[in-house]
Structures are given as C-alpha cells and as structure tokens.
N, C-alpha and C positions, 0 to 999 in steps of 0.2 A: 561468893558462893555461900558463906557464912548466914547471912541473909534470906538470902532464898532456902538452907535449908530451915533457918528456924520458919519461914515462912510455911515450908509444906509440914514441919513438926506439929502447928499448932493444925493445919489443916486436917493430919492425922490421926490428931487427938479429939478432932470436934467429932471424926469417926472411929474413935476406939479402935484405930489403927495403925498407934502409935509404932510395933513391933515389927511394922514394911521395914524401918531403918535399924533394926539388928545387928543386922552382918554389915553395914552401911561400911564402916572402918575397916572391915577386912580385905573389901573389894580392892582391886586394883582402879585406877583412874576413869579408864573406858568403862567397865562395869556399874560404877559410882554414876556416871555420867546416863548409862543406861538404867538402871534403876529409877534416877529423879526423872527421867524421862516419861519411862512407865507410870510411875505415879502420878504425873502434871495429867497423863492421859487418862485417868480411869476419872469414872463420874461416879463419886460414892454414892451419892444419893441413889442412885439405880443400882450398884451393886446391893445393899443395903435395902431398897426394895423388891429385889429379887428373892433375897436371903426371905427376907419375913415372908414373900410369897408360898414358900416349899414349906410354913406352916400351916397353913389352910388348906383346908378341902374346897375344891371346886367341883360345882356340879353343874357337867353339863346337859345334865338331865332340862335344865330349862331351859335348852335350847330348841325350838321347833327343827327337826329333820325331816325333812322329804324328800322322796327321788329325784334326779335330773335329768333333763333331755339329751340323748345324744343320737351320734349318726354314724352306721355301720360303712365305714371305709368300703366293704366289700357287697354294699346293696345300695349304691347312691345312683345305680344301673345310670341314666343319659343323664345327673349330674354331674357327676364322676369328669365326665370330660368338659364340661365349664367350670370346673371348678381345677381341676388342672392346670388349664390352658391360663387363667386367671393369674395363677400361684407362678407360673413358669413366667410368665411377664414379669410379673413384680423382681424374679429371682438373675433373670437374663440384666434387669436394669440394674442391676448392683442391691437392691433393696435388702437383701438380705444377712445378717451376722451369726456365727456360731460361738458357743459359749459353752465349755466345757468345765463342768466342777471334779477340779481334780488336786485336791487337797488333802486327801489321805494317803495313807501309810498301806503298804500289802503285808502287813505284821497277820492279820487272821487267814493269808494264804500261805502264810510261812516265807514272804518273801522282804526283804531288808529295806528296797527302794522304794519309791513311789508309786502307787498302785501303777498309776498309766503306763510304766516301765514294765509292768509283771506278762511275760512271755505265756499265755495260755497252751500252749504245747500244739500248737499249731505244723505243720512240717516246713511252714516259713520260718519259720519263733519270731514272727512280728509281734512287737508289744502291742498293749493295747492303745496307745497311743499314734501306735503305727496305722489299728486297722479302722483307727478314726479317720487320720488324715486320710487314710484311702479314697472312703466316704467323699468326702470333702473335696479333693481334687478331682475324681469321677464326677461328682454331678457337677466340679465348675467347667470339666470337659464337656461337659453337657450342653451346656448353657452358656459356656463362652465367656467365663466369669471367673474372677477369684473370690473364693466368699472370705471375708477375714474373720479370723480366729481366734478366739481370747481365752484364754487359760488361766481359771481362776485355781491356785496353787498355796500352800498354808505355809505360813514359818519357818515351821519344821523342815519343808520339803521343798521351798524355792528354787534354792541353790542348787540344788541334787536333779529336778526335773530340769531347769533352763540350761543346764549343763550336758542334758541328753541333751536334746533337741538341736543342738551346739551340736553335740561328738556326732548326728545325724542327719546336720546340715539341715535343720527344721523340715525336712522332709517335704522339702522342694520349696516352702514358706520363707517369706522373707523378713526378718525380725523388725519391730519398729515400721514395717509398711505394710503388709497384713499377717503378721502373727505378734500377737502381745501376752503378756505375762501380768498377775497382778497379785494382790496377796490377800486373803479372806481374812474377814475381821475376828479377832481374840476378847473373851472377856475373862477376868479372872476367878483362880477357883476358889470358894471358902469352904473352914471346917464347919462342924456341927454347930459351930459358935456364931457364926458369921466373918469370922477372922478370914481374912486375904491370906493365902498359903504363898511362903518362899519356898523356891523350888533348889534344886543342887547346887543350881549355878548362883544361889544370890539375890538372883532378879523372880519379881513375881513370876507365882505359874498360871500361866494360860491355858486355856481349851479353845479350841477354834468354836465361833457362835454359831453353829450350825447351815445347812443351806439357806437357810431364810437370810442371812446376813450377805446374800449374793449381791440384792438388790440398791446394798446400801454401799457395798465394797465397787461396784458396778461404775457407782455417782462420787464417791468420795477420791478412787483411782484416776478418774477422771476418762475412763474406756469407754462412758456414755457421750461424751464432747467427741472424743476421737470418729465411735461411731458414726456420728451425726457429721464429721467431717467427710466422714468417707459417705455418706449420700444414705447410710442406712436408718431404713426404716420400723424392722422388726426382727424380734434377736430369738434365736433357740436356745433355751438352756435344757444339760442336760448332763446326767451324768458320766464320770469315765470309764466307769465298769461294765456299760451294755456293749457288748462288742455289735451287735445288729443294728445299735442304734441310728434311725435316719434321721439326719441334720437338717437333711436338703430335703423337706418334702413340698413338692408343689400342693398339691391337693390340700396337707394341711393349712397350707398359707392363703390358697382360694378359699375355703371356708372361711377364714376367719378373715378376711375382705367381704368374701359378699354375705356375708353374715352380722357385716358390722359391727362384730366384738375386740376387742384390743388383746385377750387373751384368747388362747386355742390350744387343747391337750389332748395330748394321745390316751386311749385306755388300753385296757387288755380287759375279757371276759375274767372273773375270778374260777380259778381250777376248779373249788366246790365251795360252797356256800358259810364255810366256815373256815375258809382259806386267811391267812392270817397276815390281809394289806388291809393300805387307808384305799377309801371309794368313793369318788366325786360323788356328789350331796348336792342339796339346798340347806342353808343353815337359817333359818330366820326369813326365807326367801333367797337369802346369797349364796354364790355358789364355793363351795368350800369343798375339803377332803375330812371326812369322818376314818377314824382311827378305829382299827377291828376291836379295841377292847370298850369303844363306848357303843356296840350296835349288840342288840339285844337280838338274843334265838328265831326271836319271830320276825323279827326285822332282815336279819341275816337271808332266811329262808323264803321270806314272802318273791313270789311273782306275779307278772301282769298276766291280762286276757292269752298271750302269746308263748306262756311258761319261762318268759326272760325273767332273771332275778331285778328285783326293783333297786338291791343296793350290789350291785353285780361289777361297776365299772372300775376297774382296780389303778390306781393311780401310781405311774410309772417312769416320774420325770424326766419326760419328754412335752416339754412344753414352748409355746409358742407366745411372743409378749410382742405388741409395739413398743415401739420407744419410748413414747411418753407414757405407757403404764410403766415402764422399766424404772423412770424415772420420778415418778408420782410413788411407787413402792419404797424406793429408796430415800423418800424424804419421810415416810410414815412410820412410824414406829411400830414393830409388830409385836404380839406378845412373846415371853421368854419359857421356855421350857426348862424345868429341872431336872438331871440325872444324877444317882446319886455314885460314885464311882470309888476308887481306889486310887490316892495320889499321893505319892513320895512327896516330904517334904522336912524343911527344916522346921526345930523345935525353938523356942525363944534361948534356949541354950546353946544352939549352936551345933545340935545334934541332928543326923539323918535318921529320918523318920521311915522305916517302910511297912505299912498296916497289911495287916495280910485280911481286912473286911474292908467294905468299901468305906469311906470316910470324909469324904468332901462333895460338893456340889459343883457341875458344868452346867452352865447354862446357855442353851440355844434356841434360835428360832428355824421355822421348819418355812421352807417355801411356800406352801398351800395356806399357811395363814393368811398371804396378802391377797388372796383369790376372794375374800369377804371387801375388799375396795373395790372391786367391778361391779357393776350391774347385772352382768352379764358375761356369758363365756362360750364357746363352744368345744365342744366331747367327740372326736375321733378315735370309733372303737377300732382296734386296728389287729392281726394276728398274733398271736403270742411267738409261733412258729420262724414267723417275718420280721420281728421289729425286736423281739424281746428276751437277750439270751444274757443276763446280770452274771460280775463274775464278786459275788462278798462271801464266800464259806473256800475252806480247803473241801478237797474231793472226801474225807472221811464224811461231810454230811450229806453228802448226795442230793443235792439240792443247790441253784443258784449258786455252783463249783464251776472251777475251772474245764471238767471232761463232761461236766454239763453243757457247757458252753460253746466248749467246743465242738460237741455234736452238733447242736445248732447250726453254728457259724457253717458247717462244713457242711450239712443237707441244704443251708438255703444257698451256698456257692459251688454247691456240684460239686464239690473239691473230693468224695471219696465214694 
C-alpha cells in the first residue's frame, strides 16, 4: 500500500493536488480504500482543463445559426399512417428500448426521495415512476411486446430508487431480464483555485456530469451490449419528470426510418417568442439545440412566409437514437459545461466548510451537444397539451409544478 500511495502522492503533486490525502489517516480502512480509488479514477488533465476553461470567454457569436426543418405530428395528413404503420413494425419486432434519466433528487419539490418516487397528487398517488411504467406496459400491450427498460440513476439515489422498484415488485418488470439499473457518470468539483474539494465524508465531492454523460454511462455500464443482446435496435431517452411523456411512439420511430436519420426529436411549439428553452437549430449546418440566452430579439421573433417563428421548436428530451449513434456518442467526447455553485467542504485543516455564496465549480455536459455528430436528424413537432406536462418547480412557482402537471395528466386521461 505504502507504494502505491507514494505513487499517487507524486502523481498529486504533478497536479497541485497534493491536499486529496488530508484527511487520508483519519479514514477508517474502507473509506481509505475508497478514496485511493476515487483518485486512480479521475483524469487530472481534464479536470484541470476544464478548471482553466471557466476562465475564458467563449463566443458563440461565430457560430453560423440557422433554422431547421421539421414536421408537424399533427399535419403529416396520409403520411401519418405510413409512418405509423413503419414505426409499429419495428416496435412489434422487439426493436425497440426505453431509457429513463432519473438521477435526481425531488429536493426543489420539497420531497426527500428520488424524484421518480415523488407522488404528484394524483387520486392514484402513483409516482412518477409508476405513471411511466404505465406508458410502457400499455403500449407493450399493444404491440405484444415487453420494451426493456433502463434506468439511468446517480450515486446519490441508486440504493434508494432500486429499492422502490423492489418494495413495488418493479411494476410488473423483471429485474436483470428487462429492467436494468445503472449509475450516471460523476466528475469532481473545484474551488475558485482549481483545488479538488473534499467533501464531509473524506472522499472527493462529486456532481453528477450532466445528461450529456448518458451516452458514455450507456457504453461504459455495458446496457449498450445488453441491448444489442436483446435484438434492439433504437433507444428513447428521456426524462423522469414529464409524466405525459411517450416512450412508445410509432410515428416517431417511422420518421426516423424512412427518413433515414439515426436521430429523431420531439419538439413543442415555444409559448411566446421569448419563452425561455433551448430550440433545435442548425449550428454550422449541424443540427444542434441553441440556448434562449445566445438568440438575439430579432432572431427570437423572426417568422416564415406562414407566421411560424423560425427558432420556435423547443427542445424537450424526448428523443430518439439508434444504436450505433448511442454508441458512436459515447466514444466521443462532448464539450463540459461550467456552473458555478455552493458546496460544503473540508478545509486543508480539517475544518467544515459551509459558504453561504456559491464557491466551486460542476461541470457537465448537456445531451444536445452530441446532436453536432449527425448529419442529420429529424423534428417532430408534437402537442404541449399531449406529450408535455415536466414536473422541476414546487406548486409556489406556478409553472412546470406538480398541480401543473397534474392538470395535464388528468384532461389528457379524462380522469376529472
């Protein structure tokens, strides 16, 4: 052991990271063990270029934006039904996988467990992880199919979600033959210095790397092999919070067959013009998600011949991948994002740190980065009303809330 640690000492020190081993001696054994662990695992050189990143101004001002094509779910009039019909084959043959990011915490709904846990006040109080599997097994009633189901779940919240699912007998799903568990990837967080923060417990603190890091978590867990075992062809990811969200859609999966794109996205129309999501683009020619704070007044506002807004299509992760882009994403490196946050930590003395301003860096990547690898893609505009009822705010904001939501849920299932 003596060994190996002077080995990661000097390695520490080649990153001015000597003060990881602090609390080294205080640990208990396990702890010690997990520690040197953590650290065999992190690639300084990328922490370390991230950190120098969050000095620079980037301007995506030299990026050419232009609008994208897309096609209204609801005016495809006598495509509609070949591209259906298309989608329901592929979905009847097994081709199909679902892919749930549910990784977060329901800490901003006021509730303790893992979001997919959080009972929207339904007069079921099915969670939301309940009114997925619904989804799921209705349309594999449909179609005569189990679709298998992968549940991408964070550190923090593993133990705590696999543990429903357990107490709820996975909700008719059978664990290990189609329902799988996996864990999203972590990087760690630095102060203003670039110093790696210890966290209460000893060992580096972590931030989960964002939804971009699905694609790498996907190939690395090995849930892309598995896939491919089970005969699948093309995976939906999407979040755990849209309680309307549709997993199983034919139509979207026929487009993006006879469209011959490997990716396929849902939009929603923007409420108003200044409504404040990212909206599928061209970036350069590629097709990408522009962020509301880089679209300028006039751009925001401009429309076509038809009075549709040109950067209108609001991007709502509901998306649609083959395999091998799933797979080609998660070999590629996507760019990292900076947030600047608020995070407890220990001091080189041994002291608990709690700032009350924000004082460290997370850094993630965002899904729609790796949408600039395609060529190409196709944009199903689809109802806000039908497809789109997120639950991320407590009911105090009145917006994208739980009695938001559950209006929704409840006008589109006649349930009131």
């Amino acid at each position: 052991m003596d060994e190996n640690l002077d080995a990661i000492r000097k390695e520490l020190k080649k990153y001015s990271q000597e003060h990881l081993l602090t609390e080294y001696e205080r640990l208990d054994e396990t702890k010690q063990k997990q520690l040197l662990d953590q650290i065999k695992g992190i690639d300084f050189g990328l922490i370390n270029s991230l950190y120098n990143n969050t000095r620079k101004e980037f301007n995506e001002k030299d990026s050419q934006i232009t609008p994208i094509e897309y096609l209204d779910k609801n005016k495809l009039n006598g495509y509609y039904k070949s591209f259906q019909e298309t989608g329901e084959s592929a979905i009847r043959a097994g081709k199909l996988a679902a892919v749930t990011m549910a990784g977060g915490q329901g800490t901003r709904l006021g509730h303790s467990g893992p979001k997919g846990t959080y009972d929207i006040g339904l007069d079921s109080h099915k969670s939301l992880f309940e009114l997925l599997s619904d989804g799921l097994k209705e349309a594999g009633k449909k179609y005569d199919v189990t679709i298998p189901w992968f549940i991408m779940t964070s550190r923090e919240n593993n133990e705590e979600t696999v543990n429903f699912f357990e107490k709820n007998r996975y909700f008719g799903y059978q664990k290990d033959k189609n329902i799988f568990f996996f864990i999203q990837g972590e990087l760690p967080m630095v102060d203003t210095e670039g110093k790696i923060l210890i966290g209460e417990d000893g060992l580096i603190k972590q931030a989960a790397d964002g939804h971009g890091g699905i694609y790498e978590s996907l190939v690395k867990s090995g849930m892309t092999e598995k896939m491919r075992q089970l005969g699948v062809e093309w995976v939906f990811i999407g979040g755990v919070d849209n309680c309307l969200v549709k997993m199983v859609d034919p139509v979207l999966m026929g487009v993006a067959i006879d469209k011959g794109v490997t990716v396929a996205c849902k939009s929603i129309v923007k409420a108003n013009p200044h409504e404040k999501v990212g909206v599928f683009c061209k970036r350069n020619g590629k097709p990408g998600v522009i962020e509301y704070s880089e679209i300028t007044d006039e751009m925001a506002e401009a429309t076509d011949e038809n009075g549709e807004l040109l950067y209108g299509e609001s991007h709502i992760l509901c998306n649609l991948f083959s395999i091998d882009a799933v797979e080609r994403m998660g070999q590629t490196p996507l760019p990292y994002h900076s947030a600047f946050k608020k995070a407890k930590y220990i001091d080189k003395d041994g002291n608990l740190v709690v700032p009350d301003s924000p004082n460290a860096y997370k850094f993630e990547a965002f899904l729609f980065d790796a949408f600039g690898e395609v060529d190409d893609m196709a944009i199903l505009r689809v109802k806000r009303e039908e497809e789109f009822a997120p639950v991320k705010n407590a009911d105090s904001a009145g917006v994208d809330c739980p009695s938001t939501a559950r209006k929704l849920y409840e006008e589109f299932h006649h349930l009131k």
